[in-house]
N, C-alpha and C positions, 0 to 999 in steps of 0.2 A: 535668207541672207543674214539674218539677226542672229541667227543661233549661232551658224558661223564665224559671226564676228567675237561675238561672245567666249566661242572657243578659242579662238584665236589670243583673246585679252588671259583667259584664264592659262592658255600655254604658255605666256611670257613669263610666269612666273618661275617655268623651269629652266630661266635663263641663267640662271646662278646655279646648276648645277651640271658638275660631271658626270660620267657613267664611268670614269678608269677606275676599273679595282683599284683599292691599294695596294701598293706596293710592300706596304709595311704593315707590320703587324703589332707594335707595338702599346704598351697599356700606358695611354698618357692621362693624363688627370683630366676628370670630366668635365666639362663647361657648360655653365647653363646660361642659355641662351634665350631663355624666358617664352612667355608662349604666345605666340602669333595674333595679334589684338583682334578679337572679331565679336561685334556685338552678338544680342540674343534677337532673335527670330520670336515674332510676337502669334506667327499662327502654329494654332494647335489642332494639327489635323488628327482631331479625336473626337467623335461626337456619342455625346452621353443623352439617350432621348429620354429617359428619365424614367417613368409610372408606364406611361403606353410601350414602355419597350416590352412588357409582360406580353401587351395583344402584337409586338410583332413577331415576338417569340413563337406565338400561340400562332400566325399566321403562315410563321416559316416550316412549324411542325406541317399545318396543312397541307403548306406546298409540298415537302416531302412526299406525304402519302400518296399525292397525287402524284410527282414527280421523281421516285426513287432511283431515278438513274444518275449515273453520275455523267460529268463534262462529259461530251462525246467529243472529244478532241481529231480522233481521227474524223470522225465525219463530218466534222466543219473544215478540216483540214482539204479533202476528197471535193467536196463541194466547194470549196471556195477555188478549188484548184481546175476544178473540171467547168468546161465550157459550156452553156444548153445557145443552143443556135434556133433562130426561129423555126428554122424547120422542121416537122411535127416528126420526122422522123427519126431527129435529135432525143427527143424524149421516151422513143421507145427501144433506144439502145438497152442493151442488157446493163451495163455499169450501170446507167441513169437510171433505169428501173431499180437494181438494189440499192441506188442511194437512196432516192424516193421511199422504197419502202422501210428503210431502216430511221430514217427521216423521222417518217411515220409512226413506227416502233417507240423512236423516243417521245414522240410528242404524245402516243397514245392517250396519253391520261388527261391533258389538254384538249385533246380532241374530243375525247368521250363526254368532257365536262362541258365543255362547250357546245356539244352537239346534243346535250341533254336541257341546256339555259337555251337553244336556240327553239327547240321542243317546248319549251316550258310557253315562252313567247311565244308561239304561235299557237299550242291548243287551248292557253287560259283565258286568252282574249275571245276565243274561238267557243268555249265552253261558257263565259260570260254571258257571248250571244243567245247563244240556246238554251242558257237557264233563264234567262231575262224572257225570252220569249215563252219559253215552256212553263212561268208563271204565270204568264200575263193569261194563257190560257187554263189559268188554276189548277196547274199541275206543277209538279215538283215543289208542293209546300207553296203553295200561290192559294189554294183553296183556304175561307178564313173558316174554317173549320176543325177544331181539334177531337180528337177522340179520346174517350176518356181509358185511363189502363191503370192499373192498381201500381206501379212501378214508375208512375210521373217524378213523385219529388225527387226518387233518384236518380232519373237520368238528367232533370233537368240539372241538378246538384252535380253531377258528372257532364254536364256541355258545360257550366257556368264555368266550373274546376279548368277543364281542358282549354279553354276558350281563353281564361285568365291565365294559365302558363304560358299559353301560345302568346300572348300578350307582352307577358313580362317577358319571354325571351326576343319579341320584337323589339321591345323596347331599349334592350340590352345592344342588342344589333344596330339599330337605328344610333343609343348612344356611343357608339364604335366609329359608325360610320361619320358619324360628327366630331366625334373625337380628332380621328384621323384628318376628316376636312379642314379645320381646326390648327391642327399642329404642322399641316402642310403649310397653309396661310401665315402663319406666324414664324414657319421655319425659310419659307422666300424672303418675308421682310427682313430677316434677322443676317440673310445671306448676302447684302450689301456690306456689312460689317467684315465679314469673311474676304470676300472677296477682295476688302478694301486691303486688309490684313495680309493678304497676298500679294496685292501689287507691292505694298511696305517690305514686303521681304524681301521681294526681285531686287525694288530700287534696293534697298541696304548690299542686299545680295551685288548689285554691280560698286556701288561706290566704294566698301570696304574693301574691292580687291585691289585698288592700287593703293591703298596704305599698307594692306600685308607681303605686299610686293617691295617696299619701299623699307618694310621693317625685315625681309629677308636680308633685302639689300645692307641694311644698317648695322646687320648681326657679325657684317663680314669684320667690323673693328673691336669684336667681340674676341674671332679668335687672333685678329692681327693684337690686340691690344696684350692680350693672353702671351703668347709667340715673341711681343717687342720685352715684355717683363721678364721672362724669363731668359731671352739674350744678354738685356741688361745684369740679369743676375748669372751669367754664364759662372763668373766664378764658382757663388756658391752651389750650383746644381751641377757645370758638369765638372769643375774641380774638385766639390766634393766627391763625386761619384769616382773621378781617379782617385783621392784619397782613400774612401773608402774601401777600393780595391788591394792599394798598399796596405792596407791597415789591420790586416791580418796578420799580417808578416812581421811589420814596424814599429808596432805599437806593442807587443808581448817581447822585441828584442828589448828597447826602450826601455820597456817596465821591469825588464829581469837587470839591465846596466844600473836602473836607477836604485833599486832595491840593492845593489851589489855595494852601490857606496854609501848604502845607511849599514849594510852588515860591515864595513870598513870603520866606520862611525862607532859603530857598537863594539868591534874587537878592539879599536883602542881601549877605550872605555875599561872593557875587561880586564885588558893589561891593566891598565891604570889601577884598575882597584886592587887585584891581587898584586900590583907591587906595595900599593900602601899597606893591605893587610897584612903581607910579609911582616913587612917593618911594624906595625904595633906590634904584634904578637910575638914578634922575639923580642923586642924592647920591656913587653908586656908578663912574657913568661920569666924573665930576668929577675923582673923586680919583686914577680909574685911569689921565685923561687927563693929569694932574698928575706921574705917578710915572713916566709912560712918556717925558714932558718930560725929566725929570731925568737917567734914563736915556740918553736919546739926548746929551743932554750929556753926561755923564761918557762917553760909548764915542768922542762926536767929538774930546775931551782925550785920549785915552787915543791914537786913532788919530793925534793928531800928536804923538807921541815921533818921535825922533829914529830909532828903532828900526825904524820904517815905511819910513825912506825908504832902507833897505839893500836892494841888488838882488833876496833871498828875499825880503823881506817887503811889498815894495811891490804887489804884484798883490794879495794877500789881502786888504792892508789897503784896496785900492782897494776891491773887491767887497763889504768887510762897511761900508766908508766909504757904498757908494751903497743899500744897505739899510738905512740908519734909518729911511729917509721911510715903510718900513712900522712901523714901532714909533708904532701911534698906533690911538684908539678910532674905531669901523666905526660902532655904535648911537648916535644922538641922541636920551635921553629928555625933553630940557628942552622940546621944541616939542609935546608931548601933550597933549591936552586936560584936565581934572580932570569927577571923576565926582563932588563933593561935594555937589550939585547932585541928582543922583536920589537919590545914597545917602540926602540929609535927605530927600527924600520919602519914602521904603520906611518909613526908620526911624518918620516922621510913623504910615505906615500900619500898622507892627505896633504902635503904643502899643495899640491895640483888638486884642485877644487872639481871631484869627477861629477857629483851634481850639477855643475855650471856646465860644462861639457855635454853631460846629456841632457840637459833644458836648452840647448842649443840645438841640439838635434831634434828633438820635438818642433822647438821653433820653425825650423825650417820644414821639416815634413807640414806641418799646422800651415805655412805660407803657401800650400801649392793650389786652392784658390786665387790669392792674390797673384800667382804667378800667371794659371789661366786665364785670368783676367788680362793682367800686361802684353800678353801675347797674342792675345785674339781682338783685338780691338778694332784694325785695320777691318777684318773681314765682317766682323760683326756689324759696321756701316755698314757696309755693302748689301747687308742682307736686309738690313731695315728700310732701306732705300729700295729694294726690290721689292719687301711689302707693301710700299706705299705706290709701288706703280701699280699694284695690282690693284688697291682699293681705288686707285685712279680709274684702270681699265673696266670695272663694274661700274663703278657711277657713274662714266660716259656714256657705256653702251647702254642701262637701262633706260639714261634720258634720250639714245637716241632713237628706242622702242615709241610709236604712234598709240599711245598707253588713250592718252586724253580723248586724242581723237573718234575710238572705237568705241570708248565709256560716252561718248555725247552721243554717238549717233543710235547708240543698244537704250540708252537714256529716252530719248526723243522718240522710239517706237514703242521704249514701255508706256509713255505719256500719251502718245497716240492709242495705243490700249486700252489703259483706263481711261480716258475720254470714250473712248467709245463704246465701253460697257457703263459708263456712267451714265450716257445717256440715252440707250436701250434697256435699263435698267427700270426708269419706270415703266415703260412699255409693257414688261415682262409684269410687273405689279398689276399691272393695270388688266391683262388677259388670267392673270392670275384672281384677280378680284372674280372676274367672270365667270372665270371657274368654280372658284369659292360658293359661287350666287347659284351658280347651276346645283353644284350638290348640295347648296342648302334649301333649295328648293325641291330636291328627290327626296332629303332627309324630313323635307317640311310633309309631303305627302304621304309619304308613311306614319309622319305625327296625325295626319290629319286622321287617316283611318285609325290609327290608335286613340284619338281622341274618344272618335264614334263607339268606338268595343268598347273604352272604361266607362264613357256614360252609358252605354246601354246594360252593363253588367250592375252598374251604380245605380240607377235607376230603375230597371229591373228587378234588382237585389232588393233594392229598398220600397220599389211600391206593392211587388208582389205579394198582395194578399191568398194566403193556401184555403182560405173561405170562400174565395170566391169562384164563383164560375167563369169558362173560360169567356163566357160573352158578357159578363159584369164584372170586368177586373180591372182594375182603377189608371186613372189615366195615366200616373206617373211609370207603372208598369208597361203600358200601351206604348209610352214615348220609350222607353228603353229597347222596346223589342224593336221599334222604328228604328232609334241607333243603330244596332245588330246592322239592318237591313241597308242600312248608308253608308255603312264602314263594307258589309261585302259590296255594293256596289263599287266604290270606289277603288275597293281593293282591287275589283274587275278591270276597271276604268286602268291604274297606275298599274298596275305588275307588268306587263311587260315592257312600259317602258324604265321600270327599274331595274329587270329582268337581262335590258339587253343591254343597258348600261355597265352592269355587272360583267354581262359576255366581253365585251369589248374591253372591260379596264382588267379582266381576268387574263384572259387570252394574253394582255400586251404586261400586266405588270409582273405574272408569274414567268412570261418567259426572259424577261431582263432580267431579274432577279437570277433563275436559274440559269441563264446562259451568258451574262454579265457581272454580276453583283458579288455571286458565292466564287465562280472563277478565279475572278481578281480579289477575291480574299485571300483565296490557297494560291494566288499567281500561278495558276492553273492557261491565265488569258492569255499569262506574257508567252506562256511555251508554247503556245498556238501562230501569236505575231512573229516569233521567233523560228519559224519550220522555216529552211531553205526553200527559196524561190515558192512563197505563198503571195506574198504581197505585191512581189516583181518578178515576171517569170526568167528572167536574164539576171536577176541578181542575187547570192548564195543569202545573202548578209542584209537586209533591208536599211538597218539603221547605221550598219558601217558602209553603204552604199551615197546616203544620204550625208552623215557629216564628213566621214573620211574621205569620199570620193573611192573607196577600194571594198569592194562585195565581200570579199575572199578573209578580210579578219575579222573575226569573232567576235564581235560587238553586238550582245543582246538586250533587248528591253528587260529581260527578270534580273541581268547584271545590274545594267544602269540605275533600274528600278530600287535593285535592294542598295546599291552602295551609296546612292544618294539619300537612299532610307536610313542609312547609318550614319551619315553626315559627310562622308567622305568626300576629298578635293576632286573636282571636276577634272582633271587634268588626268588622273587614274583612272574616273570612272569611265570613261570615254575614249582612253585608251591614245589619247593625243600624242602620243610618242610616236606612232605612225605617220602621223603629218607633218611632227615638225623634231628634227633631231638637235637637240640641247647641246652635244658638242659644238654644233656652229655654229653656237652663238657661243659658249665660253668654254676652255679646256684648262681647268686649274694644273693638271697634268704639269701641262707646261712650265709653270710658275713651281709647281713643288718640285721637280727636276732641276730647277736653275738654284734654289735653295737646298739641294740635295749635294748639287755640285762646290756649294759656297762653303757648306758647313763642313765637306770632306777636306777642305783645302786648311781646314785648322789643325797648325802643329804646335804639341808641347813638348817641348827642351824639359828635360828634371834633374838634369846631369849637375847641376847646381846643390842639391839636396846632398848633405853630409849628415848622417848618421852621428857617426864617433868616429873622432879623427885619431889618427896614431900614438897623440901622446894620452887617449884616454884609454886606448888597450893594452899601454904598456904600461900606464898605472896599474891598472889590474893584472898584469902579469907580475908585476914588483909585489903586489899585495900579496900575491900567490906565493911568493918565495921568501917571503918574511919569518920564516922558521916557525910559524906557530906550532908546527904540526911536529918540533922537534922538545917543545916543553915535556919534562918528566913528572906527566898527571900522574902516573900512580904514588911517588912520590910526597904527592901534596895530599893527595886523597885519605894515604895512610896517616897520617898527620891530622890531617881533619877529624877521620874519623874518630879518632881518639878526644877523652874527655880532657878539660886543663886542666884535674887536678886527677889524682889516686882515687881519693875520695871526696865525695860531697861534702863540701865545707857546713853548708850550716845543718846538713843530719851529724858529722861531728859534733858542729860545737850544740846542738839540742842533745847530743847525747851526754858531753862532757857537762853540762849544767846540771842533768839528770843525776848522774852520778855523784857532783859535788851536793846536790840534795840528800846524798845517805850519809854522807859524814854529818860531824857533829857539827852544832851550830861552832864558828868560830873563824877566825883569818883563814883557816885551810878552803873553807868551802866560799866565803867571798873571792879567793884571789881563783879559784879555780872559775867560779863565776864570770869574773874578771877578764880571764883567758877567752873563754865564751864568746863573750860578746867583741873582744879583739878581732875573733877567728870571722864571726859573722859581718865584721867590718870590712875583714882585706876581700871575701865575697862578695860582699855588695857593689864596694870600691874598684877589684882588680877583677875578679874573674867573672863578672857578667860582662861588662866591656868587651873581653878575652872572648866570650863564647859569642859576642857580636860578630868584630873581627872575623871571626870562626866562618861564622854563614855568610859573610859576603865575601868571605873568600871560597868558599863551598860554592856559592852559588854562577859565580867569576869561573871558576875554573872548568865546571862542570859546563858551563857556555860556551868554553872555550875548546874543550875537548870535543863535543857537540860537533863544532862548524867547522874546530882544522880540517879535521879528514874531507871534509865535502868542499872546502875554500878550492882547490887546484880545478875539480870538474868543474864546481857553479862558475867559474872564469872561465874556462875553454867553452862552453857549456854557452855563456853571454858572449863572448867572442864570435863563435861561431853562429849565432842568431844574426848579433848587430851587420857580419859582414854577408849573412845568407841574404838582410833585408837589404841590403847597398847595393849587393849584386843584380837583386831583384828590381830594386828601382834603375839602376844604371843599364841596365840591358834589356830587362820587359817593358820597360815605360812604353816606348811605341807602341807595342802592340797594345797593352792594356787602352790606351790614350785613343784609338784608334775605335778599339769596343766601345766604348764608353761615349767618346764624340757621335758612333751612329745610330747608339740609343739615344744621347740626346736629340740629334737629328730627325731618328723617329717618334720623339715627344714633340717638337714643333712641326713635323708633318701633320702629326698626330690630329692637333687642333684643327688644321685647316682640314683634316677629313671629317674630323667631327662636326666641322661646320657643312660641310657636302651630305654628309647623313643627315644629318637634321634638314638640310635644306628641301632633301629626298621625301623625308617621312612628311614633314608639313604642308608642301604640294602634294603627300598625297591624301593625308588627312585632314590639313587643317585649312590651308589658301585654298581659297573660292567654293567653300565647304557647299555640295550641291542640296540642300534639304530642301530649300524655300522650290525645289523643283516635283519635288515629291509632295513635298503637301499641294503644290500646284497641283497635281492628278489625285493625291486625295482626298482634296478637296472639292474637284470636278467629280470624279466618280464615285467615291466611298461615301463623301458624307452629301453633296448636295444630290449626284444622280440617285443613290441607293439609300441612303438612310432619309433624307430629305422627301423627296418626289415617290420612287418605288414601293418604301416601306410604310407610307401616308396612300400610295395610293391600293396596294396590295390593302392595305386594313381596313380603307374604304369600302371596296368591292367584298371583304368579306363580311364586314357587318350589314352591307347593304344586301348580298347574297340571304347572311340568314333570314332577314326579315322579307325577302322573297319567299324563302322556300314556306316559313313558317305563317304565310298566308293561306297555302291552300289549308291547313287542319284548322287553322281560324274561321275562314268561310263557311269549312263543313259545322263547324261547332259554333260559329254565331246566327247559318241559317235555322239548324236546328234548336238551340235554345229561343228565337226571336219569336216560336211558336209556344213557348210556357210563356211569355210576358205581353204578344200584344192578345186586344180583343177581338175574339172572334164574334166572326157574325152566324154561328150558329154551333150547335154538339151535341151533345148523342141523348136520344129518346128512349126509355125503356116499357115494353108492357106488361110486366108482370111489376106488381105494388112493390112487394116483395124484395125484389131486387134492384126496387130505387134508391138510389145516396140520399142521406139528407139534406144535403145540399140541391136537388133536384125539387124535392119536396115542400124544400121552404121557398120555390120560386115560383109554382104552379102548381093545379088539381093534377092528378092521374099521371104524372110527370111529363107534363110538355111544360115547353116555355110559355111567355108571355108573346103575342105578336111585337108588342110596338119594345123595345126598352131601350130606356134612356134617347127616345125620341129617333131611334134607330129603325127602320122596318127592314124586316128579314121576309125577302119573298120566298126562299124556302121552306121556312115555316108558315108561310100563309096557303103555298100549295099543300101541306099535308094537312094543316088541319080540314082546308076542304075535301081531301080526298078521304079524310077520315069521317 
């Protein structure tokens, strides 16, 4: 009932969302809606066994060799599905006999080992028997009699050797088995802490889902918040977006009108200059024609002195005599036409200010935000108003969700839970202590006989004198051969019950491991829990039978298992869409349709929008017909191109000074100097000016010849734009207005579906995240059943194993060595001198012993010396 309520709390959270596809498909701007508060989970279902994971490593190898078969899935499947009935005849059906024997099959290697430790147990206690007795009758090494053989020191060197490995690999074994005892004891205690760790997760696990439920809920003014800002700004997003539509069209006519009345600006200008350059320059060529006159008079008075007609001076003055005829102006500007005549047209044409005209028209295209704004104001209430009934209708109906109620009563049985492992918990300590005692007590018994082997090997080793004979050999050697003989006793005594302790924790912990442990490592287990009709034979589905109340849908443990392993929302993992359908509890559907309806009903008027109105296209048509294109450029051009004088005035007058340099010094060559620097005067003075004039009327005209010919098209040309873009606004606006309104439309839908995806993905990954359920089972199975208990107790039984097995080559090699160390009571006689030891010889005549030694009497020697 808990789980189901549990489900039940974790489905609420799918109350906030729809399933209607969208409608629209539009790319509205992303929202972040921040991420779903959910604390951290403090268990770490991972256990790290640290140094001994070597020996479980080493254990698991084991089991392998013994166990190389894999899951038998089907035949746990067969077998758990098939019935055995009491009666004896049940069992000897054919099916039940090959399951049995395939059973078998896989257990074989469990079997064999087991049925060899059960072997061991009963022949070694058994063999005990009857070497205990078969000594007592001084046989089998009962006799205190050694023989003597030339190859003593090294066998006894060779049992001491074998004896002491078999030892040290006991002791290896035994420190295994205590290891393992060990780490199981400290790995119970330490498992209160885990457990506690778990219940902390559940509780976390239930409380935080009504705050991420509650921040679902809280997201919704996320997207209404988003939705009311950009209503508010309707203007500029969706009147710019009709603007931006016109603006192709409006903006390129616009820019070509507006440019039309700087080239108006500029042709005046033109005019202007070439009428003033006219006028210098025939005012200009006048004066200079006038000075270059005067000139050539005063040089032809000058040339007839008297001074001229002396045989040096007569050639020069001949040659600068026939050079005046260049002293005269090249440019005639008096025959040019006048341009006063267009220029009063232009100027007619800019009295009408056509930039103010088309900055008018910008204007008002630039206002068609503020237009969409004035016009939608009515509706766009209306729709804010319809937001807020929806953010109404979720916070009611979540508060009318029994949210508290479910979370106290799933609260109260997790608290009933841990109370109740809180306080079977010591309990579990307390049979575990018992445990603990028992295998320190089987590890204490194999210390004990190991005790006995290394003093007897120690004492042995150390009292054994190789002078002595075997019935004078010193007592500390005596007591070591004793040891030997204590430790094989006991080893008789304890083996099998180590033997079968072994069997029994062999048999149970190898097959958990192999048929529990490794399974559900490779979830191998879950596709076994998961076979239709295993569990229930009426039901396909076990665990969709159980929470869903429905067999029939696909709800498996390796699903649930992995999705809650991934963290994923309980609400997905479980497949609660089957039980409880989300539309009825809320269909935003609904609410985005009535805001679909709201936003269609917005009309824009642009019929208002003037481009350029009539008297700005009839400027431009007056501009057009202003005659410019009737001025006679070639005219001016030839004129231009021409220099203002014949000749270079100051390479004249640098010639004329030159040549007044050949004459003789006197008044002829100063006054000719004289002239010179006159001529270089009216150059500096008139004709640089002049060739000013020159290029800004060059350059005037040639601008003007330029743009006439194109001034009639660039008009029709901007005419026909300005009126193609009026048209365009006066008759496409609807429709454009219409585009444009259901994209925005679909941008405010947009949010509220972005908030239904998000709502989708977070119930499925983020609200009620199911992990604290997974470490729940990985912490029962993984780490406390199998790495805890199985893999502590699988290491037990194998260390205790070895130091089983490696008892019997102990026994044989500490019965046999216990015969070099203790003393006997009698040894070998020889009658030939000859081939007596010297060791015989220094103990008695003719080599016999002594009757009595060391206060000992040998009545085997007391019978031969009489019979001898």
């Amino acid at each position: 009932m808990a789980v189901e309520l549990c489900l039940l709390l974790l489905l609420l959270c799918g109350s906030t969302v729809s399933e209607v596809q969208p409608l629209h498909k539009p790319p509205p701007g992303t929202l972040d809606f921040g991420f779903v508060p959910a604390k951290t989970y403090d268990t770490n279902a991972y256990h790290e066994p640290g140094p001994i994971g070597i020996l479980f490593r080493l254990v698991h190898s084991f089991l392998y060799l013994v166990q190389p078969n894999s899951f038998p899935q089907d035949l746990i499947k067969k077998l758990t599905q098939q019935k055995f009935g009491n009666v004896q005849g049940d069992y000897q059906k054919p099916e039940n006999v090959v399951l049995t024997l395939q059973a078998i099959y896989y257990e074989i290697g469990f079997i064999v080992s087991a049925a060899l430790g059960l072997l061991f147990v009963l022949l070694l206690p058994l063999v005990g028997l009857c070497f205990c007795m078969c000594r007592c009758c001084d046989n089998c090494g009962g006799e205190m009699h050694q023989r003597q053989k030339k190859n003593a020191d090294c066998r006894r060197g060779c049992f001491a050797a074998f004896l002491f490995v078999a030892s040290l690999i006991i002791s290896i074994g035994v420190l295994c088995a205590y290891a393992a005892n060990q780490h199981l004891t400290s790995q119970v205690r330490g498992a209160k802490n885990l457990v506690h760790s778990n219940f902390k997760d559940l509780r976390i696990f239930l409380n935080d889902t009504p705050g991420q439920i509650d921040y679902l809920v809280s997201q919704y003014n996320t997207a209404k918040n988003k939705a009311l800002s950009d209503l508010n700004n309707v203007g500029p997003l969706l009147g710019s977006r009709v603007q931006e539509r016109f603006a192709k069209e409006v903006r390129p006519a616009l820019d070509a009108a507006l440019t039309m009345a700087g080239a108006i600006r500029e042709t005046k200008e033109a005019l202007e200059n070439v009428s003033v350059s006219v006028e210098v320059l025939q005012e200009g060529t006048e004066r200079l024609h006038s000075n270059l006159t005067d000139v050539k008079i005063h040089l032809s008075n000058t040339l007839s002195d008297s001074a001229c007609s002396a045989a040096q001076a007569a050639s020069t003055c001949n040659i600068i005599r026939n050079s005046l005829n260049q002293l005269n102006i090249n440019a005639n500007f008096s025959g040019l036409p006048g341009v006063s005549t267009q220029l009063a047209k232009v100027n007619d044409v800019l009295k009408i200010d056509l930039s103010s005209l088309v900055q008018k028209g910008y204007a008002a295209f630039n206002d068609t935000p503020d237009l969409v704004l004035n016009q939608t104001r009515n509706i766009l209430s209306d729709i804010k108003n319809l937001l807020d009934l929806i953010g109404s209708n979720i916070t009611s109906f979540t508060q009318m969700l029994p949210v508290q109620k479910i979370l106290a009563d799933l609260t109260i049985y997790l608290t009933q839970s841990e109370a109740y492992v809180q306080d079977y918990f010591p309990l579990v300590e307390q049979y575990d202590f018992y445990r603990w005692l028992g295998c320190l007590i089987l590890c204490c018994m194999v210390i004990l006989i190991l005790v006995f082997y290394y003093l007897g090997l120690l004492c042995g080793t150390c009292g054994y004198d190789k002078h002595a004979s075997p019935t004078t050999r010193g007592c500390i050697s005596n007591t070591g051969g004793n040891f030997l003989m204590a430790g094989v006793g006991f080893s008789f005594l304890f083996s099998w019950v180590l033997m079968m302790t072994v069997v029994i924790t062999f048999v149970t912990g190898g097959n958990v491991e192999k048929l529990v442990c490794e399974p559900f490592e490779d979830r191998t287990l879950f596709k076994v829990l998961d076979t239709p009709y295993l569990l229930n034979r009426h039901w396909r589905n076990y665990l969709s039978a159980i929470v869903l109340k429905n067999p029939d849908i696909n709800l498996t443990f390796e699903k649930v298992y992995s999705d809650c392993k991934e963290n994923k929302g309980i609400y997905t993992t479980l497949h609660l869409e089957n039980l409880f359908n989300i539309n009825e509890f809320l269909n935003i559907s609904m609410y985005t349709e009535d805001v679909s309806l709201k936003i269609e009903h917005i009309n824009v008027n642009l019929s208002n929008i003037v481009l350029l109105d009539e008297i700005g296209k009839r400027n431009l048509l007056d501009f057009s017909s202003s005659g410019i294109d009737g001025i006679n450029f070639a005219a001016y051009l030839t004129e231009i191109n021409k220099s203002v004088t014949k000749v270079d005035l100051l390479s004249f007058a640098n010639d004329l000074e030159a040549r007044a340099d050949q004459l003789p010094k006197g008044a002829l060559e100063n006054a000719l100097k004289g002239h010179a620097n006159s001529i270089r005067m009216i150059h500096n003075q008139q004709v640089v000016p002049l060739e000013q004039a020159m290029s800004t009327l060059n350059q005037s005209i040639r601008l003007l010849q330029r743009t006439s010919s194109e001034f009639m098209v660039k008009v029709r040309n901007v005419i026909s734009a300005v009126d193609a873009a009026q048209f365009l606004i006066s008759n496409d606006a609807s429709l454009v207005i219409i585009q444009e309104t259901k994209k925005y439309m679909d941008m405010i839908i947009g949010y509220f579906e972005q908030y239904v995806e998000w709502v989708k993905e977070s119930i499925t990954m983020e609200v009620a995240a199911c992990k604290p359920i997974a470490n729940v089972i990985d912490t029962a199975v993984d780490i406390f059943l199998c790495s805890y208990v199985i893999d502590s107790v699988n290491s037990f039984w194998f260390g205790l194993g070895g130091c089983s097995i490696f008892l019997i080559p102990a026994i044989i090699c500490a019965v046999k060595l216990s015969k070099y160390y203790r003393r006997m009571d009698t040894e070998d006689v020889y009658d030939d001198v000859e081939t007596i030891p010297m060791k015989n010889m220094e103990n008695g005549n003719n080599g016999y012993h002594k009757e009595h030694l060391y206060g000992i009497h040998n009545p085997v020697m007391t019978s031969s010396v009489e019979q001898w």
